[in-house]
C-alpha positions as CSV (number, residue, x, y, z in Angstrom):
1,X,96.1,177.6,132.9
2,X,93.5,179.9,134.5
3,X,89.9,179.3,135.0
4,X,87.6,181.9,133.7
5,X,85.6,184.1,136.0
6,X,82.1,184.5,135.9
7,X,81.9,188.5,134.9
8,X,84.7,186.9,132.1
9,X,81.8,184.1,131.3
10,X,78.9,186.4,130.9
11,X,81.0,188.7,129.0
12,X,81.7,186.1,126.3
13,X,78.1,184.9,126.1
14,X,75.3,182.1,127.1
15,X,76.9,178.8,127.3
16,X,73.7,177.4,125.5
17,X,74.7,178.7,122.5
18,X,77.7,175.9,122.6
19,X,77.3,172.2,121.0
20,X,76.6,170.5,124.9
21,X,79.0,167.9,124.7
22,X,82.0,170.7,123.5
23,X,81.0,172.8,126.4
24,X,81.4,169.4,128.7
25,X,84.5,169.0,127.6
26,X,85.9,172.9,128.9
27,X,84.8,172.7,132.4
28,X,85.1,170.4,135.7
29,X,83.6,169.9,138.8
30,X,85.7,170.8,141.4
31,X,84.5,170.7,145.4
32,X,80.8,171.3,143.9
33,X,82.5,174.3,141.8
34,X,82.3,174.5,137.8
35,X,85.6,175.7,136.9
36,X,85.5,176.8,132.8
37,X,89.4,176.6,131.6
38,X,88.5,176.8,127.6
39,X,85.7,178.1,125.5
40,X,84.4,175.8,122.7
41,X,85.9,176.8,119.3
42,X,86.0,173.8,117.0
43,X,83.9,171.1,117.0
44,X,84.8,166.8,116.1
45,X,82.7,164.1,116.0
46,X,83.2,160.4,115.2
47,X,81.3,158.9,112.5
48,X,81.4,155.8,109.7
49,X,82.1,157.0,106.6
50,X,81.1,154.5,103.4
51,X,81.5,154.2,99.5
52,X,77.6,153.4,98.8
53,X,78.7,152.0,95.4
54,X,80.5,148.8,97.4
55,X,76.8,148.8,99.9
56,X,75.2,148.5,96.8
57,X,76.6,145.9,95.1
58,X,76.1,143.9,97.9
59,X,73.0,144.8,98.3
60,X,73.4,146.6,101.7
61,X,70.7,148.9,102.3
62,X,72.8,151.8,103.8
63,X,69.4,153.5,105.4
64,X,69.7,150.6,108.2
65,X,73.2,149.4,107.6
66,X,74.7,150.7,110.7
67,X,71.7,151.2,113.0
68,X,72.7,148.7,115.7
69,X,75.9,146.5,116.6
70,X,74.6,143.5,115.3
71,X,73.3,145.0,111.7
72,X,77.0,146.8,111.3
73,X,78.3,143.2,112.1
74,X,75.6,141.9,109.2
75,X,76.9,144.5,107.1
76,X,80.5,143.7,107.2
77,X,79.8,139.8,106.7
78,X,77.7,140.6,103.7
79,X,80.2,143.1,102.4
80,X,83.4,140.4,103.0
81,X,81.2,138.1,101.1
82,X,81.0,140.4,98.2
83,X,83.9,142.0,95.8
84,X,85.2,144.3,99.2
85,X,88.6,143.4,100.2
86,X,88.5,145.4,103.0
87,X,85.0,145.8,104.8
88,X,86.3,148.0,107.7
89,X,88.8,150.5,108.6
90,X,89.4,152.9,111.1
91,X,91.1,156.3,111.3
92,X,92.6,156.1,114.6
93,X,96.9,156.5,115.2
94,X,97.0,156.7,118.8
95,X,95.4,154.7,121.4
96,X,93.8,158.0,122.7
97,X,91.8,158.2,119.4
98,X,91.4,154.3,119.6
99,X,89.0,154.9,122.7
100,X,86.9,157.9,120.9
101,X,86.8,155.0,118.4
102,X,85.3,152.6,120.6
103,X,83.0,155.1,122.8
104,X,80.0,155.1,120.8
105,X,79.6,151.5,121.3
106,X,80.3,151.5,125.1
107,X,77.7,154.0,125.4
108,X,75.1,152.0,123.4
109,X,75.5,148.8,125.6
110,X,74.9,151.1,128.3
111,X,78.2,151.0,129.7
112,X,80.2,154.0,131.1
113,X,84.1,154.6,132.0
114,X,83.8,156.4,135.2
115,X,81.2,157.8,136.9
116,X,80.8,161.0,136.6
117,X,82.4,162.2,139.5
118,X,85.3,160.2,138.7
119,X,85.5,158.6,141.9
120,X,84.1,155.0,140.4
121,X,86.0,152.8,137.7
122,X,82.9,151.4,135.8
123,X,84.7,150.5,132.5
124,X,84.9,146.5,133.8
125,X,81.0,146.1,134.5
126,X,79.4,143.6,132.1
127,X,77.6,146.5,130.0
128,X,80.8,148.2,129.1
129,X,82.9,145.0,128.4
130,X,80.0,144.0,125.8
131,X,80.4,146.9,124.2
132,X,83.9,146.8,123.9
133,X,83.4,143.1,122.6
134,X,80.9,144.7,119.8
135,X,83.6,147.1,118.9
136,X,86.6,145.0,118.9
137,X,84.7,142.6,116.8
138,X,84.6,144.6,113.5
139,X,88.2,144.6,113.6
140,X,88.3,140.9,112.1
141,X,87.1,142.5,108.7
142,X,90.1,145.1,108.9
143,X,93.1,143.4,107.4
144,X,96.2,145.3,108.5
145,X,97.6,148.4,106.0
146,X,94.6,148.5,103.4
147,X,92.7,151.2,105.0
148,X,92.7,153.6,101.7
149,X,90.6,150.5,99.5
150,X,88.2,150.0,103.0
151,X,84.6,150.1,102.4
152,X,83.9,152.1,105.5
153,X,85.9,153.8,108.1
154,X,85.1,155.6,111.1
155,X,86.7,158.5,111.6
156,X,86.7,162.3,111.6
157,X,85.3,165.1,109.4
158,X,88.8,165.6,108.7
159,X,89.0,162.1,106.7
160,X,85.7,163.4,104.6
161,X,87.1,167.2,103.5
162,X,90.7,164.9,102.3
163,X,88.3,163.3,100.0
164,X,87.3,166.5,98.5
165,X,90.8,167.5,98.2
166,X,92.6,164.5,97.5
167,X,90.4,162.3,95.6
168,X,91.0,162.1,91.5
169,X,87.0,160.7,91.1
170,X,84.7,163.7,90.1
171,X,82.6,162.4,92.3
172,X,83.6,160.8,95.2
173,X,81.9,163.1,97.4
174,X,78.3,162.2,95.8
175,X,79.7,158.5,96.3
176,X,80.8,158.7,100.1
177,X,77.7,157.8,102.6
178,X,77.8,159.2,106.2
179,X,76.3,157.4,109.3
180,X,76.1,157.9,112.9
181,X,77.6,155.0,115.0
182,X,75.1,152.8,117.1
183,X,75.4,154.4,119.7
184,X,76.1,158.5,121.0
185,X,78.9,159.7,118.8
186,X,82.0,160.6,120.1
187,X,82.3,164.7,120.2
188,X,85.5,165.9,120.7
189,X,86.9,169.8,120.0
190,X,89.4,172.6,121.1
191,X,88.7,175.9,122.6
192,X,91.0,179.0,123.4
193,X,93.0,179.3,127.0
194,X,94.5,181.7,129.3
195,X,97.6,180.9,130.9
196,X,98.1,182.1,134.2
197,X,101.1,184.2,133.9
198,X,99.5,186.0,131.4
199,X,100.2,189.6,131.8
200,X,97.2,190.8,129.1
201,X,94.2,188.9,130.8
202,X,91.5,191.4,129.6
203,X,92.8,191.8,126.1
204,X,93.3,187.9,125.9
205,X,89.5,187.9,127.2
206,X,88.4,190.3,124.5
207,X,90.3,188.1,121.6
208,X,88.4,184.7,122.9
209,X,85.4,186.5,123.1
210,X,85.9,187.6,119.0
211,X,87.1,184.7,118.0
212,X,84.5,182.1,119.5
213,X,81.5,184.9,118.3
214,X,79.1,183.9,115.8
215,X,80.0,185.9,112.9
216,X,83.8,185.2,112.8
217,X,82.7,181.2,113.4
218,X,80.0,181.8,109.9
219,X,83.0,183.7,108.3
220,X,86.4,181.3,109.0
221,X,84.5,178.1,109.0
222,X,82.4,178.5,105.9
223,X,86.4,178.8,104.3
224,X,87.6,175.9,106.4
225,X,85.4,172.8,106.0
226,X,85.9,172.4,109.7
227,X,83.0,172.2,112.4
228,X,82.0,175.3,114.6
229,X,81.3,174.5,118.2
230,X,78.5,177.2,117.9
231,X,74.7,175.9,117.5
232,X,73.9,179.0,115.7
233,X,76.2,178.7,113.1
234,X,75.5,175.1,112.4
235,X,71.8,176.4,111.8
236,X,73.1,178.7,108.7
237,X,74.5,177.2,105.5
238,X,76.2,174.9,104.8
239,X,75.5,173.0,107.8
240,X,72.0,173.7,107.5
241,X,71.8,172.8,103.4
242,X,74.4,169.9,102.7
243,X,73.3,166.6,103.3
244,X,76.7,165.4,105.3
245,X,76.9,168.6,107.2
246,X,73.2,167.8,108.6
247,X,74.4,163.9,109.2
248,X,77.3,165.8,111.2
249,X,75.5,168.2,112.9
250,X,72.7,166.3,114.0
251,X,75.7,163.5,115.8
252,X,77.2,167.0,117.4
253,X,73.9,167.6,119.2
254,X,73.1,164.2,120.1
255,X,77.1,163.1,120.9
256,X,79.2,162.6,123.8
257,X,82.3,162.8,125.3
258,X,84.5,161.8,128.3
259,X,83.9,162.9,131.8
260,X,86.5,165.5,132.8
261,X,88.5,164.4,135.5
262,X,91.7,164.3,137.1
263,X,94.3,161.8,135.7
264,X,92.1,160.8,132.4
265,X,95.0,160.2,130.5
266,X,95.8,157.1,132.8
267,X,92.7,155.2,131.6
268,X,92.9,156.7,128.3
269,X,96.3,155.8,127.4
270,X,96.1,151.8,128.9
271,X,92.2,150.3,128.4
272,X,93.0,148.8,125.0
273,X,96.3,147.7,125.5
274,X,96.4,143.9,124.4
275,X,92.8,143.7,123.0
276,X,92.7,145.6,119.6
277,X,96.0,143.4,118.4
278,X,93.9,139.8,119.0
279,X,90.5,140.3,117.5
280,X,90.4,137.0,116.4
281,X,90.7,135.3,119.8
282,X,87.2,135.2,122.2
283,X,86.8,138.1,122.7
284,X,84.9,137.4,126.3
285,X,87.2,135.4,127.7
286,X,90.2,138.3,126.6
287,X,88.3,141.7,127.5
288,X,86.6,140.6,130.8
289,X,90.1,139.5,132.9
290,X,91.9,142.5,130.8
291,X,89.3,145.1,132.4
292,X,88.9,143.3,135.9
293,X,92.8,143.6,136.2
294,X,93.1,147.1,134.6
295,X,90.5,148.6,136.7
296,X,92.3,146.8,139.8
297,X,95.4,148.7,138.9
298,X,93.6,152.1,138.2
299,X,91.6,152.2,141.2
300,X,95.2,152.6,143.0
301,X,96.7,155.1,140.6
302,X,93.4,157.6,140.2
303,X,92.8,157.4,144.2
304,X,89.5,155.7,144.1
């Protein structure tokens, strides 16, 4: 791949105009240098989606259901109490996705991963590992392969538009509640390249430009049910008119993502190894050693 230049940058537009936490996600600091290697084109965000028939029976009031760690725990007690099998599932397949999973209540304990310079393992400090704890927590209310009959997951849009498609109840859309996690949401997205032995740079340049402009974003994405990495767009219908676009949206602005640095995938691919699979063990006692030793071992393998 190929950093952009800057007369490339200005050519292609304000990097304002970009959900903040999609732009993050493009660039890296590099010997106090921001090198731009994509430009935002779709947008993701982690969220807990709900049936509010199954709140209400329980009589969960889904306006403050998921406002802090200790309320979603409330929730899920009150909701395994009642006629819900499964109180919580979880959309994730990879470990990767495991960790967006988990991010927003990290970030809401006031833990971090790294700092951001990347030079700093921080993941083991006592704010991060409680929120971990928090997270791993809800996982005792998930018995293993009932997701589909769960009364809330967390997950992508994705999950939400293969409700519209796939669902045989009129109206399971009116019926599925979105929240925002306790903490930042997780924002995620994708964004057009340039490889370096590209032989068509200003033509490839000219197509990025296109595609991540605002009109083609209002026209493909109004088809798609998918979520533009554009502000403006997000201000025009539907975003700006249907009540789970503007739960979406509104985590987009306010959402985070990883630092980018060198060797992510290390961390990424290792921190929940061990600690998802025993939820029902304390919890304390298994994340704290767990991150102590894991941090131990990455400090050696990312160079800090």
């Amino acid at each position: 791949m190929r950093p952009f230049t800057q007369k490339e940058l200005a050519s292609i537009g304000d990097p304002s105009v970009f959900v903040p936490a999609v732009w993050d996600a493009m660039h890296v600091q590099r010997d106090k240098k921001t090198e731009v290697w994509a430009i935002p084109w779709l947008a993701d965000v982690w969220l807990i989606y709900y049936w509010r028939d199954m709140l209400e029976e329980a009589g969960i009031d889904e306006e403050t259901a998921f406002q802090t760690p200790e309320r979603l725990e409330e929730t899920m007690r009150r909701l395994q109490g009642s006629s819900a099998e499964t109180p919580w599932g979880w959309r994730a397949t990879t470990t990767a996705t495991t960790l967006q999973c988990a991010s927003s209540w990290i970030w809401e304990a006031g833990g971090e991963y790294v700092s951001t310079d990347g030079k700093d393992i921080l993941f083991n400090q006592p704010e991060a590992v409680q929120g971990l704890v928090n997270y791993v927590k809800l996982h005792r209310y998930m018995p293993p392969g009932v997701e589909r009959q769960a009364a809330t997951v967390v997950g992508t849009p994705g999950w939400f538009s293969s409700i519209y498609e796939q669902s045989t109840i009129s109206d399971a859309p009116d019926r599925l509640g979105i929240a925002a996690p306790p903490g930042p949401a997780f924002v995620g997205g994708s964004g057009p390249m340039i490889w370096q032995h590209s032989h068509k740079t200003s033509e490839a340049v000219d197509l990025i430009r296109c595609l991540t402009g605002q009109q083609t974003k209002m026209d493909y994405f109004a088809r798609m049910q998918q979520l533009p990495a554009r502000l403006d767009v997000m201000e025009e219908p539907p975003y700006s008119t249907d009540s789970h676009y503007q739960v979406m949206t509104k985590a987009l602005r306010g959402g985070r993502t990883y630092p980018a640095i060198p060797k992510w995938g290390a961390l990424e691919k290792r921190l929940l190894d061990n600690v998802i699979a025993n939820p029902d063990q304390d919890l304390e006692a298994l994340v704290r050693p767990h991150m102590d030793a894991l941090a131990q071992r990455l400090r050696v393998v990312v160079g800090t």
